[in-house]
C-alpha positions in Angstrom: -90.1 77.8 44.8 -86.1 78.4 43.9 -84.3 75.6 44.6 -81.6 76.0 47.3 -77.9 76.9 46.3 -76.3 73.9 48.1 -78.6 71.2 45.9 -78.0 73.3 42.9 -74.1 73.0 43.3 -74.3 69.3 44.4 -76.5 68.2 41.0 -73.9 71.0 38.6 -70.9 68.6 40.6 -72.8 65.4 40.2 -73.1 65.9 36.2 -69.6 67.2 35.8 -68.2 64.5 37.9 -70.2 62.0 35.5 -69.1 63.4 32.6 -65.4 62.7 34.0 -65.0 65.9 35.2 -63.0 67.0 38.2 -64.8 69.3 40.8 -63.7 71.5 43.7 -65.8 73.6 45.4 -63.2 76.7 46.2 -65.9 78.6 48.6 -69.1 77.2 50.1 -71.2 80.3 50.2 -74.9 80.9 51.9 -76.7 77.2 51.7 -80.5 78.6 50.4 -79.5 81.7 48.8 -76.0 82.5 48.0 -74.9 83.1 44.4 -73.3 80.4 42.3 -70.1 81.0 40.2 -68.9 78.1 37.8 -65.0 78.4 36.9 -65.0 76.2 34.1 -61.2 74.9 32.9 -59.9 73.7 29.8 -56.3 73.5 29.9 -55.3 77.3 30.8 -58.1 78.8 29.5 -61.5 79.8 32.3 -65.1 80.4 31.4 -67.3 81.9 33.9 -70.6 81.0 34.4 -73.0 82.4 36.7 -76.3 82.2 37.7 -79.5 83.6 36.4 -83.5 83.8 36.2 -85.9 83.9 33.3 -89.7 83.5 32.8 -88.6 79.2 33.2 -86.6 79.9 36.3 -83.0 79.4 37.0 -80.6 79.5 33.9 -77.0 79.7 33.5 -75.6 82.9 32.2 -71.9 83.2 30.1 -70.0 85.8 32.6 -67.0 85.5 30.2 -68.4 84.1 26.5 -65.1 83.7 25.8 -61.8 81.6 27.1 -59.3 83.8 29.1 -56.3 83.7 31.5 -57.2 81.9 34.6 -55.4 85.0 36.3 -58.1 87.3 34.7 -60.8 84.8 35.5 -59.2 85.1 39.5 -59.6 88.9 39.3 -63.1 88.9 38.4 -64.4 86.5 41.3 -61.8 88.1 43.9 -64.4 91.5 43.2 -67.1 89.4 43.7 -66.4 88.4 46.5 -65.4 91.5 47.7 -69.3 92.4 47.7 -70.6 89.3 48.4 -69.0 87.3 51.0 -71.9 84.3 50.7 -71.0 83.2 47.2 -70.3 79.8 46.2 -67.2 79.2 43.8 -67.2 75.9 41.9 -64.2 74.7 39.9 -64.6 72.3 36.8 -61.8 70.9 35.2 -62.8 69.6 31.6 -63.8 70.2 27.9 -65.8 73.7 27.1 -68.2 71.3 25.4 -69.1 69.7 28.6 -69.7 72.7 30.2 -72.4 73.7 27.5 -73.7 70.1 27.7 -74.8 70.5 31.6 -75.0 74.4 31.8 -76.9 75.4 28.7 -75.7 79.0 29.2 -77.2 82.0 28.2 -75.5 85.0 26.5 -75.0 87.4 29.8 -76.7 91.0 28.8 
């Protein structure tokens, strides 16, 4: 049984937030199945993490390995979006390291 997008984003904010991260959720998409983007930022720098599945179930996936202009970051979830209006964006202000702490993400590809 996949676990339901809304729970998903709460426990991602939950960690984050006791990590001493700061959260926002930019766009509350579908509650049970929409997709889950992570905008993860450190300073002026964004890593974008999205959702996955494997043989273990849901895994985070590296959208963008590497740090890059939030404006860049912006352009790349304004697409998304575009085709799929019942995604969930989730903002985290903090360190990279944190993000890898609670995310454990996968190499996209």
């Amino acid at each position: 049984m996949r676990l339901r997008s809304d729970l998903l984003v709460s426990a991602v904010q939950r960690q984050a937030e006791a990590a001493g991260c700061f959260v926002s959720v930019l766009t509350k998409g579908h509650e049970s199945g929409g997709m889950i983007f992570i905008k993860w930022v450190e300073g002026r720098q964004v890593k974008l993490f999205t959702e996955g599945s494997s043989a273990e179930g849901r895994v985070w996936l590296a959208r963008t390995p590497e740090p890059q202009p939030e404006a860049e970051a912006n352009a790349i979830l304004d697409s998304e979006r575009s085709f799929d209006p019942d995604l969930w964006i989730v903002e985290v202000e903090g360190p990279f390291s944190v993000a890898n702490e609670i995310l454990s993400p996968q190499p996209l590809g």
